[in-house]
N, CA, C and O atoms as a Maestro MAE file, in Angstrom:
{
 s_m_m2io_version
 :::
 2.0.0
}

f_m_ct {
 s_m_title
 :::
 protein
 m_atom[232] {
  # First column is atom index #
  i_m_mmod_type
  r_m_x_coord
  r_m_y_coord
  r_m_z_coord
  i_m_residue_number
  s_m_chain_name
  s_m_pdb_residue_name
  s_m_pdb_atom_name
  i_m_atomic_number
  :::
  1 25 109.895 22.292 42.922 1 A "UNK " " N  " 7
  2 3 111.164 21.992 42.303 1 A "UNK " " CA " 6
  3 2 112.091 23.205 42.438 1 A "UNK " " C  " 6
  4 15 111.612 24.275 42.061 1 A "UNK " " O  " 8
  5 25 113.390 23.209 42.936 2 A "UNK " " N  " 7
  6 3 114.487 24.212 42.992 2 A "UNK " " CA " 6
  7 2 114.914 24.762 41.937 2 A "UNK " " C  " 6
  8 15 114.885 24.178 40.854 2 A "UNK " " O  " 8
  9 25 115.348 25.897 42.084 3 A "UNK " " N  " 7
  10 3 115.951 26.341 40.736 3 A "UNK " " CA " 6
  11 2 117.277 26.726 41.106 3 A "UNK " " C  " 6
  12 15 117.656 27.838 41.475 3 A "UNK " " O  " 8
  13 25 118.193 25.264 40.907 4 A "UNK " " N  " 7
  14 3 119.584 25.230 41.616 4 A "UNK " " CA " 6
  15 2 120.900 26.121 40.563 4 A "UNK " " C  " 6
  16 15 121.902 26.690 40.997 4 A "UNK " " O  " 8
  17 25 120.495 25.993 39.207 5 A "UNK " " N  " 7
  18 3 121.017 26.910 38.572 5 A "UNK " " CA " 6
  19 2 120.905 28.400 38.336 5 A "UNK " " C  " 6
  20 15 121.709 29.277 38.022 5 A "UNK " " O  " 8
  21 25 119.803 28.367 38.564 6 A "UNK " " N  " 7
  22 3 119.452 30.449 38.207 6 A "UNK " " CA " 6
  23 2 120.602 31.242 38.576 6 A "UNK " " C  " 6
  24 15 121.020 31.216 39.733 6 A "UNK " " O  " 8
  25 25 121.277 32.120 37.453 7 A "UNK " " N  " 7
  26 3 122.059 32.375 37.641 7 A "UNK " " CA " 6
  27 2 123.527 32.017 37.963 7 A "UNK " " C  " 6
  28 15 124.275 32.376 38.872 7 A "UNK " " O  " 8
  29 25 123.686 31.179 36.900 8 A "UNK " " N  " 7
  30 3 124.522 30.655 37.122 8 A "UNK " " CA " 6
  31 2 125.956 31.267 36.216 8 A "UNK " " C  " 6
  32 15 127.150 31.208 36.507 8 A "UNK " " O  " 8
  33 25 125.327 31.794 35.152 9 A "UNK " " N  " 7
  34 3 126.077 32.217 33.763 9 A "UNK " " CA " 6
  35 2 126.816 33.461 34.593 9 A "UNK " " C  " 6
  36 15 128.025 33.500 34.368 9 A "UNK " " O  " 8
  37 25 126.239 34.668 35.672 10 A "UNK " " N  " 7
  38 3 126.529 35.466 35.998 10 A "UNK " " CA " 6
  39 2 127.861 35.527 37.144 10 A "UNK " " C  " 6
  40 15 128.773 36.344 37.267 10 A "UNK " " O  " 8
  41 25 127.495 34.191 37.953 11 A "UNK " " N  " 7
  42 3 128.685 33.721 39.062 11 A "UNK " " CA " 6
  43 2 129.508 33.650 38.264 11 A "UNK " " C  " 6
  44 15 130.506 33.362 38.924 11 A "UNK " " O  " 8
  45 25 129.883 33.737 36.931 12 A "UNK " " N  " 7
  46 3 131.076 32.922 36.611 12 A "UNK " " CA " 6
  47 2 131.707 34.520 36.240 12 A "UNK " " C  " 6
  48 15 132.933 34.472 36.141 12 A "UNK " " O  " 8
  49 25 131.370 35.341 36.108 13 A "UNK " " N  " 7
  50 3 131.951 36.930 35.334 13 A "UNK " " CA " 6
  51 2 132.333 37.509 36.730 13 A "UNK " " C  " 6
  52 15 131.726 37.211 37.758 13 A "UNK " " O  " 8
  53 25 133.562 38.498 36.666 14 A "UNK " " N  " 7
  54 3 134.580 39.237 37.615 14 A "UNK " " CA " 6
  55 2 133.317 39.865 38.726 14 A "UNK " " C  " 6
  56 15 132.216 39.893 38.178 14 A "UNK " " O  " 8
  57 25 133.318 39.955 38.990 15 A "UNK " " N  " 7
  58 3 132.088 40.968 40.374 15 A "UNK " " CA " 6
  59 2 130.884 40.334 40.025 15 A "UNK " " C  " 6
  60 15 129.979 41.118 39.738 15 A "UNK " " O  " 8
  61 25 130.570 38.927 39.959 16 A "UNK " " N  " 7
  62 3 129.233 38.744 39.281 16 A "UNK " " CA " 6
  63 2 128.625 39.735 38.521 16 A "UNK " " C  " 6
  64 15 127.929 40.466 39.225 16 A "UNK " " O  " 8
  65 25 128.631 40.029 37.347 17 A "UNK " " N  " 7
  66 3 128.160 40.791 36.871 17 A "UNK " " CA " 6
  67 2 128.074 42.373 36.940 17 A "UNK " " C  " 6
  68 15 127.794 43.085 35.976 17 A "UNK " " O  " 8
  69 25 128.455 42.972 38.664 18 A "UNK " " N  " 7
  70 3 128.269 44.352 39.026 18 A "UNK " " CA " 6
  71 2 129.568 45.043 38.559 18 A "UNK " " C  " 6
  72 15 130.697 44.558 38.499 18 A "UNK " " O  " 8
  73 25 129.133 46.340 38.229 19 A "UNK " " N  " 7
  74 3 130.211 47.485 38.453 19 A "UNK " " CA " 6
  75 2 129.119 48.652 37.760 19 A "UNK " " C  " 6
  76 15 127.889 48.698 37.719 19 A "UNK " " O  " 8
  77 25 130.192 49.553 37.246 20 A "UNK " " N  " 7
  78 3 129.659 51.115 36.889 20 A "UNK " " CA " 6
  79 2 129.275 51.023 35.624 20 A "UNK " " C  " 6
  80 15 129.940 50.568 34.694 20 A "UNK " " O  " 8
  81 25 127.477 51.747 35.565 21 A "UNK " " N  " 7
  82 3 126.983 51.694 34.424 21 A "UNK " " CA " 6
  83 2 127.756 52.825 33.675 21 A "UNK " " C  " 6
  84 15 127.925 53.772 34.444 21 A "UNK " " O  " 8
  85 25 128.345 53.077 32.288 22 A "UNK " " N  " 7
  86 3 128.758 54.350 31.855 22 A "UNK " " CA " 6
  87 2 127.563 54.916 31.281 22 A "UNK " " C  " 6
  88 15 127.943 55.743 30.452 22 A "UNK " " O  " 8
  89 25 126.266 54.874 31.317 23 A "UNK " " N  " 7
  90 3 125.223 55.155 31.026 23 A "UNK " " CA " 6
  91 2 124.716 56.447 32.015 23 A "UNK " " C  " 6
  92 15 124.811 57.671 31.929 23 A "UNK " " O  " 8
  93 25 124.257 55.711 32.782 24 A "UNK " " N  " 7
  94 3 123.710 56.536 34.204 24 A "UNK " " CA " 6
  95 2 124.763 56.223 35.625 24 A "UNK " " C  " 6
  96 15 124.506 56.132 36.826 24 A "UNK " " O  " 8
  97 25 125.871 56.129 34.941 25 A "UNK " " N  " 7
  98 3 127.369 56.295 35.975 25 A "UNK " " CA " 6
  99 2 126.782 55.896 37.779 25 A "UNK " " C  " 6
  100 15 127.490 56.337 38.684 25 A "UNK " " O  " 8
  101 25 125.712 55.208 38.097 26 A "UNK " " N  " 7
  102 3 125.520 54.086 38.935 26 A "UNK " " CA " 6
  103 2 126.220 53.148 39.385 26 A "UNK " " C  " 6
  104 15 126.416 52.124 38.730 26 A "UNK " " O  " 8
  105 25 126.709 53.348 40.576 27 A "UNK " " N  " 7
  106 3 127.381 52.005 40.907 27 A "UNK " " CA " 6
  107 2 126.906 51.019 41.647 27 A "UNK " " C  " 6
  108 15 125.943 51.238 42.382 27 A "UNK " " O  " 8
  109 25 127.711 49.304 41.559 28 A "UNK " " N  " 7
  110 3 127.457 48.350 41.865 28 A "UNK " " CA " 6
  111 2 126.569 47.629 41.502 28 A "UNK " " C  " 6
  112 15 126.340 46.562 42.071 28 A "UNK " " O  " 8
  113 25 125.761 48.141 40.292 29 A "UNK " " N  " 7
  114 3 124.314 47.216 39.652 29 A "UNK " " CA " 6
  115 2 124.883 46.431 38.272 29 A "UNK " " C  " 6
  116 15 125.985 46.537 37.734 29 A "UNK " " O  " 8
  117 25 123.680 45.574 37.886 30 A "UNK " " N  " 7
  118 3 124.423 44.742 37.713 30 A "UNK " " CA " 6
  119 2 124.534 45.284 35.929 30 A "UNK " " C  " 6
  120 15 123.531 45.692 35.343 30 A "UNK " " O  " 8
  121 25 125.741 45.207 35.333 31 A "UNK " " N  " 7
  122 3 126.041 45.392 33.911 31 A "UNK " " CA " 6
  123 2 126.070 44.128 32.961 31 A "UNK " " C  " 6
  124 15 126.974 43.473 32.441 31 A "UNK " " O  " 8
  125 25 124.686 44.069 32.960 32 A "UNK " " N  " 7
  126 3 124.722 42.383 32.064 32 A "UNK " " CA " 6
  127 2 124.303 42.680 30.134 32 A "UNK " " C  " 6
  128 15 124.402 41.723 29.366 32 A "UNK " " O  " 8
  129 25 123.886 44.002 29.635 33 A "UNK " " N  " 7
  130 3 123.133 44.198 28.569 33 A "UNK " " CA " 6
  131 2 124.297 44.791 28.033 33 A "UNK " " C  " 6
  132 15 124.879 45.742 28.556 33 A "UNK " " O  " 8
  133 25 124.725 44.071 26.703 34 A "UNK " " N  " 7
  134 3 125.339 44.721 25.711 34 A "UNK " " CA " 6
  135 2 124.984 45.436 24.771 34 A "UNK " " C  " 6
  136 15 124.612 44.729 23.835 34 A "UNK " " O  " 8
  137 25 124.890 46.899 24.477 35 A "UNK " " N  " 7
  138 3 124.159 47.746 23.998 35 A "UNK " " CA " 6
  139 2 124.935 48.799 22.987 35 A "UNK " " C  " 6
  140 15 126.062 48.949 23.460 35 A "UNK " " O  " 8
  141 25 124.822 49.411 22.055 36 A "UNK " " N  " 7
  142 3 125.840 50.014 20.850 36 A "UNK " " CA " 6
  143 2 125.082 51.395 21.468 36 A "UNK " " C  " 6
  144 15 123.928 51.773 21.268 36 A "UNK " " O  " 8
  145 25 126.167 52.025 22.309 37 A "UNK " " N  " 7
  146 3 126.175 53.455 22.762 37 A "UNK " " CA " 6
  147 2 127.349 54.593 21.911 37 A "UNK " " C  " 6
  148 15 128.568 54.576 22.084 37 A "UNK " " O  " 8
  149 25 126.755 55.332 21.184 38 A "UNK " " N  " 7
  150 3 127.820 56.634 20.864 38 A "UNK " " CA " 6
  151 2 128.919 55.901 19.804 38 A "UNK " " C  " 6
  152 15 130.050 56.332 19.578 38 A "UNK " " O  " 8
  153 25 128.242 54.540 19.136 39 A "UNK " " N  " 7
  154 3 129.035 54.057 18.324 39 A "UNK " " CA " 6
  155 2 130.011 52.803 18.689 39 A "UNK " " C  " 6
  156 15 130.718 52.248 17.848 39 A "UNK " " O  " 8
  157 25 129.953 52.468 19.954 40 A "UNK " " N  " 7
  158 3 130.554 51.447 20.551 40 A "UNK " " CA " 6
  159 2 130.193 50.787 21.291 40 A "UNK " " C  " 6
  160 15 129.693 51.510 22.152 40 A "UNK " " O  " 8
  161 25 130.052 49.320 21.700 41 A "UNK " " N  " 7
  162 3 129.516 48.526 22.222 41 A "UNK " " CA " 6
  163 2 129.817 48.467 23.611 41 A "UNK " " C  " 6
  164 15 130.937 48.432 24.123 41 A "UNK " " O  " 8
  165 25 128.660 48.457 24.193 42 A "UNK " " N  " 7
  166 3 129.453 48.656 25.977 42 A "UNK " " CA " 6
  167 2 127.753 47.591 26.504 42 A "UNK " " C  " 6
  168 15 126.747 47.149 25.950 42 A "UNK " " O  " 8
  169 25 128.508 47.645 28.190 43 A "UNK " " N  " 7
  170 3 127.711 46.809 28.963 43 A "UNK " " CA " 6
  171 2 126.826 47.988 29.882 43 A "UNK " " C  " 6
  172 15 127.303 48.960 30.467 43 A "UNK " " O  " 8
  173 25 125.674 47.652 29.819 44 A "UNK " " N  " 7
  174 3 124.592 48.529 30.511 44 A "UNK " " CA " 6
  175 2 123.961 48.074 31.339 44 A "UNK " " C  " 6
  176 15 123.993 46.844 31.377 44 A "UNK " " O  " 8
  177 25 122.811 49.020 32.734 45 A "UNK " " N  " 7
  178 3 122.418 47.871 33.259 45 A "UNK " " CA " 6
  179 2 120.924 48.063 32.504 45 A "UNK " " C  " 6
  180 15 120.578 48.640 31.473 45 A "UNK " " O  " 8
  181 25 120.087 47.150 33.719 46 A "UNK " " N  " 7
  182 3 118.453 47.286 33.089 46 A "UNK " " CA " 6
  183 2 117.623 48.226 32.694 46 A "UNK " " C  " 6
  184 15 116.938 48.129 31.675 46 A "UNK " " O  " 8
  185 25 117.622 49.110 33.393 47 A "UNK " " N  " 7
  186 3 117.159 50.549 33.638 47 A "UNK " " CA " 6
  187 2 117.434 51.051 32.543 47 A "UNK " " C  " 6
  188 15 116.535 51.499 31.832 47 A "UNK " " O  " 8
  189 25 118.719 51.085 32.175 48 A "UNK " " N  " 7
  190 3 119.177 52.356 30.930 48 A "UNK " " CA " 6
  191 2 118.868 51.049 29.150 48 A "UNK " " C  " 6
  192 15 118.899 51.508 28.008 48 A "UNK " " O  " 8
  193 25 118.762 50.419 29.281 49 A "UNK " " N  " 7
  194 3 118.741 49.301 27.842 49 A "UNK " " CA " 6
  195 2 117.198 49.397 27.920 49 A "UNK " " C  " 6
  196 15 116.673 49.106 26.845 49 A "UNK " " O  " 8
  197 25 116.137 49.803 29.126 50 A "UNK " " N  " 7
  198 3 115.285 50.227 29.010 50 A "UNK " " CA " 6
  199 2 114.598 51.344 28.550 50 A "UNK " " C  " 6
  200 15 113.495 51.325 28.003 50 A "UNK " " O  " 8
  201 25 115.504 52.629 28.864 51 A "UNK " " N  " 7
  202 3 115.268 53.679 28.079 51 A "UNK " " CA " 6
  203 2 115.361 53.768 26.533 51 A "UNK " " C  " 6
  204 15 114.700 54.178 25.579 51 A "UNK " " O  " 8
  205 25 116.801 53.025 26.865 52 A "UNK " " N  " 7
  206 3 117.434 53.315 25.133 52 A "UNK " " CA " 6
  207 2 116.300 52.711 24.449 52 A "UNK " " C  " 6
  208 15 115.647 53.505 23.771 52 A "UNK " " O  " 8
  209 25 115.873 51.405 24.462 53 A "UNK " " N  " 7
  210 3 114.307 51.152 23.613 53 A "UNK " " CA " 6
  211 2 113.169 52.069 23.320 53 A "UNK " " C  " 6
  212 15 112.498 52.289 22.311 53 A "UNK " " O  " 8
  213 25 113.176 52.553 24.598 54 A "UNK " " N  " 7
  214 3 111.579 53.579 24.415 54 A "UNK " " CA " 6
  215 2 111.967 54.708 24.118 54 A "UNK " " C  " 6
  216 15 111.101 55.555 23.897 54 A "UNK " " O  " 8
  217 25 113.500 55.105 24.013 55 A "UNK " " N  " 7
  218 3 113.750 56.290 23.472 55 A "UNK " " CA " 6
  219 2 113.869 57.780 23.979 55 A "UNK " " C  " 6
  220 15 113.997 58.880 23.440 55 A "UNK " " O  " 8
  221 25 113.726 57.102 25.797 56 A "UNK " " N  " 7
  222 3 114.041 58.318 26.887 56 A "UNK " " CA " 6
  223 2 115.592 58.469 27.313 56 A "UNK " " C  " 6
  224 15 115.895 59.050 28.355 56 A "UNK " " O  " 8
  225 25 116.462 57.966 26.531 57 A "UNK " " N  " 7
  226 3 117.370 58.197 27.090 57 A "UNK " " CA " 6
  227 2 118.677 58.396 25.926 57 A "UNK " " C  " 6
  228 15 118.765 57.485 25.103 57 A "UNK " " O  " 8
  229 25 119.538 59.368 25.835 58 A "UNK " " N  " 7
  230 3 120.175 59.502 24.516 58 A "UNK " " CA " 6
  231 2 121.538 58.500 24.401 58 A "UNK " " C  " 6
  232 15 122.202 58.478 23.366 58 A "UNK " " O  " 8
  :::
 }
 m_bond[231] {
  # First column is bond index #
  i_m_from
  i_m_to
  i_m_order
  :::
  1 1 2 1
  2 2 3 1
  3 3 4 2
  4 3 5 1
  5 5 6 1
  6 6 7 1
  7 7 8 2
  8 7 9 1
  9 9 10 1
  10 10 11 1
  11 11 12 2
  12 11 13 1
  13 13 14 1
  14 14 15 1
  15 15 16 2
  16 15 17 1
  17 17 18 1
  18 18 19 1
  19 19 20 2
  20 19 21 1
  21 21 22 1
  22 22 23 1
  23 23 24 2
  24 23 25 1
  25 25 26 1
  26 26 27 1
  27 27 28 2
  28 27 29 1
  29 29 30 1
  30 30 31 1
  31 31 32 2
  32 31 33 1
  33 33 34 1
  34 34 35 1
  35 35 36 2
  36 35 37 1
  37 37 38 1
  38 38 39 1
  39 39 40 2
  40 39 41 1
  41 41 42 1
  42 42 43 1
  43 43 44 2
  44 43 45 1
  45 45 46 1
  46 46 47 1
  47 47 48 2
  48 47 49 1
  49 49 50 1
  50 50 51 1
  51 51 52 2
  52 51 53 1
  53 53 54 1
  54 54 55 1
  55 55 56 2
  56 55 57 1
  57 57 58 1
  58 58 59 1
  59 59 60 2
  60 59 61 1
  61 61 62 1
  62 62 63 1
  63 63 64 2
  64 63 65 1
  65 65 66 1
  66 66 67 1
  67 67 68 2
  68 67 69 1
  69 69 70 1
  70 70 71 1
  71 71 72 2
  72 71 73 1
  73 73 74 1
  74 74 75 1
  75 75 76 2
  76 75 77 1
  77 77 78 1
  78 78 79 1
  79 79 80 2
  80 79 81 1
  81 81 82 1
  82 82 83 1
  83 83 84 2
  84 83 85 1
  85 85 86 1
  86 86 87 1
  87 87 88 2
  88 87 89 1
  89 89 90 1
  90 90 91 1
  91 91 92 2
  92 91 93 1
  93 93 94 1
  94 94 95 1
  95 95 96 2
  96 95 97 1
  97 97 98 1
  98 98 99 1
  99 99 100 2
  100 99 101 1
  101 101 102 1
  102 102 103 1
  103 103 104 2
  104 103 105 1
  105 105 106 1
  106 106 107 1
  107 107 108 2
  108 107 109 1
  109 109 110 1
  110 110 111 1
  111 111 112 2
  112 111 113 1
  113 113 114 1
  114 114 115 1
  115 115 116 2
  116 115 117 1
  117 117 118 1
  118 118 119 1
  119 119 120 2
  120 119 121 1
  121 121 122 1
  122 122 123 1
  123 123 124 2
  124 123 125 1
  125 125 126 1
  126 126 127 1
  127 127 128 2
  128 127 129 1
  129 129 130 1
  130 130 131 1
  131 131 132 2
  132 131 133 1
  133 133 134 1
  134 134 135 1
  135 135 136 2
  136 135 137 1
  137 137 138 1
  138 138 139 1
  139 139 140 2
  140 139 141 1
  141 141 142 1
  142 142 143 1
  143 143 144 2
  144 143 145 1
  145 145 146 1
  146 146 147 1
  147 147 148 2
  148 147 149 1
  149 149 150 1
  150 150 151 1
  151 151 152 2
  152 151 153 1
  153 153 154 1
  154 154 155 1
  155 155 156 2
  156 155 157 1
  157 157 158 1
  158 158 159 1
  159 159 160 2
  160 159 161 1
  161 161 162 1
  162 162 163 1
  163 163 164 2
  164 163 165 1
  165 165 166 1
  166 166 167 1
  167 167 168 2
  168 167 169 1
  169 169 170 1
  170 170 171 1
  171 171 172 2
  172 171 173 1
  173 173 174 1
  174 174 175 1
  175 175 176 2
  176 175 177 1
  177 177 178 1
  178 178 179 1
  179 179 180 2
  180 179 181 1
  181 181 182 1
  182 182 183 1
  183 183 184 2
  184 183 185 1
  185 185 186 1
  186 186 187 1
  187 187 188 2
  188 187 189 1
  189 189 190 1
  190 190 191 1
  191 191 192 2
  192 191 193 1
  193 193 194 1
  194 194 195 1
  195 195 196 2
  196 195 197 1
  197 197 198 1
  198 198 199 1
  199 199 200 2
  200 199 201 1
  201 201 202 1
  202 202 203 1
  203 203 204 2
  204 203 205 1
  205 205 206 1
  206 206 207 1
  207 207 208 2
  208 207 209 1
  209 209 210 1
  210 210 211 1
  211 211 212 2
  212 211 213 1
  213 213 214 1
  214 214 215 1
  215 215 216 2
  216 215 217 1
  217 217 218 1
  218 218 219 1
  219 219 220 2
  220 219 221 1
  221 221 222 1
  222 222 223 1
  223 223 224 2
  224 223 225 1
  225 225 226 1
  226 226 227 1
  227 227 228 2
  228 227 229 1
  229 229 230 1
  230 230 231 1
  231 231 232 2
  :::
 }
}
């Protein structure tokens, strides 16, 4: 069976989803995790919403 939707929520946002993490200032990956950095809510990618959990990353 296809999975004709996957990803579908993401086609619909400006660059599918990509641009600059302000995290680890990376470009073109994808910024899908909304995350409360330095007091304000910003978009992160996987990698860094990964740290911030385990606590490697400030």
């Amino acid at each position: 069976m296809s999975k004709a939707h996957r990803g579908k929520g993401i086609r619909e946002l400006p660059t599918h989803g990509r641009g600059v993490c302000p995290v680890c200032k990376r470009s073109n990956v994808k910024v899908l995790y909304e995350q409360e950095v330095n007091g304000a809510k910003v978009k992160i990618c996987k990698t860094c919403k990964a740290a911030l959990k385990h606590g490697k990353a400030v």
